[in-house]
N, C-alpha and C positions, 0 to 999 in steps of 0.2 A: 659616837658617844664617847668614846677613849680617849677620842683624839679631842674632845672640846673639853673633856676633865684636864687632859695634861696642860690644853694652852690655858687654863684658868690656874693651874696648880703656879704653873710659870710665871704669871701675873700677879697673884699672890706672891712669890717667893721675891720676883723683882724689888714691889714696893714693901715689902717688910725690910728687904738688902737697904733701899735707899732710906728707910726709916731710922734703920740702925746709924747711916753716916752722921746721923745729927751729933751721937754721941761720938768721944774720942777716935780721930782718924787713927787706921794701924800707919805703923810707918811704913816706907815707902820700901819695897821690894828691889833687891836688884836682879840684873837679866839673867835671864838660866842662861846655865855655862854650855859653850856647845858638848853633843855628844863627840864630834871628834877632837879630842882634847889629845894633847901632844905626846904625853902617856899612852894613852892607846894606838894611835897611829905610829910611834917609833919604837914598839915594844921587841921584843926578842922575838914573840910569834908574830909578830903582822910584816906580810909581806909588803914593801915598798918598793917607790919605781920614782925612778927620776920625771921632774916634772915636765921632761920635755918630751918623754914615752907615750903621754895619752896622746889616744888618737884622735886628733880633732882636724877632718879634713872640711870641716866647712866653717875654718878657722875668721877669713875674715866677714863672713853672715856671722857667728856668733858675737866677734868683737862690735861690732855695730851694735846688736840687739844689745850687750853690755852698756854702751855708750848710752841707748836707748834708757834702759832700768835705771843708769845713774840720772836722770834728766825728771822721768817720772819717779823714781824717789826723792828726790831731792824737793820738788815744784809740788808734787802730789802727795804723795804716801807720808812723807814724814809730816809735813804739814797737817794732814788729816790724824795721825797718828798722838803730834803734839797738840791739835786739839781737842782729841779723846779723852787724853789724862789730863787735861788741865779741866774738861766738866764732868769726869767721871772718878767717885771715889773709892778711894783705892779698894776697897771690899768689895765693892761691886766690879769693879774690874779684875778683880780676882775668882768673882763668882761667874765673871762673863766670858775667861779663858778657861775654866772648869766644866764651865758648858758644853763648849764645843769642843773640849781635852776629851769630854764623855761621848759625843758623837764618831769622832775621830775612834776611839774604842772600839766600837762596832765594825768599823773596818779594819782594825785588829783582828779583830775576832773570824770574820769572817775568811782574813787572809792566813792566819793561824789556821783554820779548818782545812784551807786549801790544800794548805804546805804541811798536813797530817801533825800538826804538834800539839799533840792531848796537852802540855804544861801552859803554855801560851794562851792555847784556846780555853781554859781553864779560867787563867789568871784576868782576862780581856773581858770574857763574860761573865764574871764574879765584879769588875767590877763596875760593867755597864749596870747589873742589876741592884748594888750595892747603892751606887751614886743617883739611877735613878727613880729608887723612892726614897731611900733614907738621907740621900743627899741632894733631897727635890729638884731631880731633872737634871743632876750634873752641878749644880750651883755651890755643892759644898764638895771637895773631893773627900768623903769619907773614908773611901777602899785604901788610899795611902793613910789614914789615920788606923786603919785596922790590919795594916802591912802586907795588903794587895800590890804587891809592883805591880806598876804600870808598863808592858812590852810594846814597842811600837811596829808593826808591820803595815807594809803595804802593797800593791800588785807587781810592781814593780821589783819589789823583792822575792816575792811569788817566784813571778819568772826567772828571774834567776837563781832560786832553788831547786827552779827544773831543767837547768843548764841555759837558760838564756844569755846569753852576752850580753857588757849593757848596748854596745854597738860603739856611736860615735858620739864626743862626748856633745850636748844640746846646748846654747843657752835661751832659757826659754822666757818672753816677752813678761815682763811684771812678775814674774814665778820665779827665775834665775836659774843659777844650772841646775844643769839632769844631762840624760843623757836620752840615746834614742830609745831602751828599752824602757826609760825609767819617764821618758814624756809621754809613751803609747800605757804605760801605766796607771799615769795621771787619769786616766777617763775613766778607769770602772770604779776606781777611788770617789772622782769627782761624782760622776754618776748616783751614788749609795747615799754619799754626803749630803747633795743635794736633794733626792730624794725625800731625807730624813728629814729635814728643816721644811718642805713643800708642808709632810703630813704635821707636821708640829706648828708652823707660822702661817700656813696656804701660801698661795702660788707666788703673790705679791710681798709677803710677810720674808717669806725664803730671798726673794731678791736681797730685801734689807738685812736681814742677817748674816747672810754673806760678805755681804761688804762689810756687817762691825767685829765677823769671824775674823778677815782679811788686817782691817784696822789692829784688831784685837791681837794677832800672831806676830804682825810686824813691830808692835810698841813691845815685845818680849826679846828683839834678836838684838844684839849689840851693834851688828854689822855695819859699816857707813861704805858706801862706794867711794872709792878713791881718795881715802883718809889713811889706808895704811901708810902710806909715805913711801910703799915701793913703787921702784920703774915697770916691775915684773907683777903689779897687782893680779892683772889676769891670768897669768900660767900660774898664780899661789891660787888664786881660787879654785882654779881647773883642778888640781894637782889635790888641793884636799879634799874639796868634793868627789873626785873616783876616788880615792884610796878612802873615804868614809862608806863609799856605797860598797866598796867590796869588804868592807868589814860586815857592814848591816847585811850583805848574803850571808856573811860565815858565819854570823853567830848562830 
């Protein structure tokens, strides 16, 4: 019964979002800035390591599977990505990364619990509960409008607040880097996610969603493979990606 109230509540909130596009489009958003921003990573307290320190012993599997993500971003992702936003308007694609920014919550929250942090777990479930009624199911982010930060954890961080190493650094197929602790991570995360979307769209409904969560996170990152213009593209990504994951344990 809950659960046909929400998917109906959902379906309302969609076609009223698309009703609203008739009138004046907002203007166009630009891409959130990464969390590891150069500031943070070069500070006085963050520890740093030359990029050629991380351990990546299953260097040339990863540089392959690299090769791989630039071939399927390129052919696949961005194309599906560019035609997202070109039939989806911009309020609604803002309602539609809010959605699953709220989902995504929950496994804050949960991982928050894990890792004993009453402020976190606090802030996570203030604002699943905030977003999902007064922000009909995650569609409006309210909880940032009422000055709920948003914390992001996940299991992968977990574990390494309980001394896990991330191990060896991953690159992992369509996902991109991680590492070993932080790709063995990915499954109770992925697990919970999916879940969530099963009891909210059914079995079949959740597949779909998935894929316009996937569309929906990648038309938000700036990133292009093999545009920075360096020779060294891969040890700069390695090289930010650990020293971002060993920040996200220490905070």
């Amino acid at each position: 019964m809950i659960i046909n109230f929400l998917r109906g509540a959902l379906l309302i909130s969609v076609f009223s979002m698309a009703a609203c596009s008739t009138g004046p489009t907002l203007e166009a958003e630009g891409y959130s800035e990464p969390v590891f921003t150069a500031e943070r990573i070069l500070s006085e307290d963050a520890e740093t390591r030359a990029a050629s320190d991380v351990y990546d012993p299953w260097q040339g599997m990863n540089r392959r599977i690299y090769n791989f993500n630039y071939h399927f971003d390129r052919y696949i992702f961005l194309p599906a990505t560019r035609g997202y936003q070109n039939v989806t308007p911009d309020i609604a694609e803002e309602g539609v990364s809010n959605f699953f920014d709220n989902l995504r919550d929950v496994n804050t929250f949960l991982n928050s619990v894990l890792q004993l942090s009453p402020k976190k777990s606090a802030q996570s479930l203030g604002r699943v509960a905030v977003n999902s009624t007064v922000g009909l199911l995650g569609l409006i982010d309210v909880a940032t409008m009422f000055g709920i930060n948003r914390p992001e954890e996940d299991f992968g961080q977990t574990l390494g607040r309980y001394g896990v190493g991330p191990g060896p650094f991953l690159m992992v197929p369509v996902v991109g880097p991680s590492s070993l602790r932080d790709g063995i991570g990915l499954i109770p995360d992925t697990l919970v996610n999916s879940y969530l979307k099963e009891e909210i769209f059914g079995e079949d409904g959740a597949t779909i969603a998935s894929l316009v969560d996937a569309v929906s996170t990648r038309s938000r990152v700036k990133f292009r493979y093999y545009e920075t213009g360096s020779a060294f593209e891969y040890e700069t990504v390695r090289w930010l990606w650990t020293t971002k994951r060993e920040l996200d344990v220490a905070k």
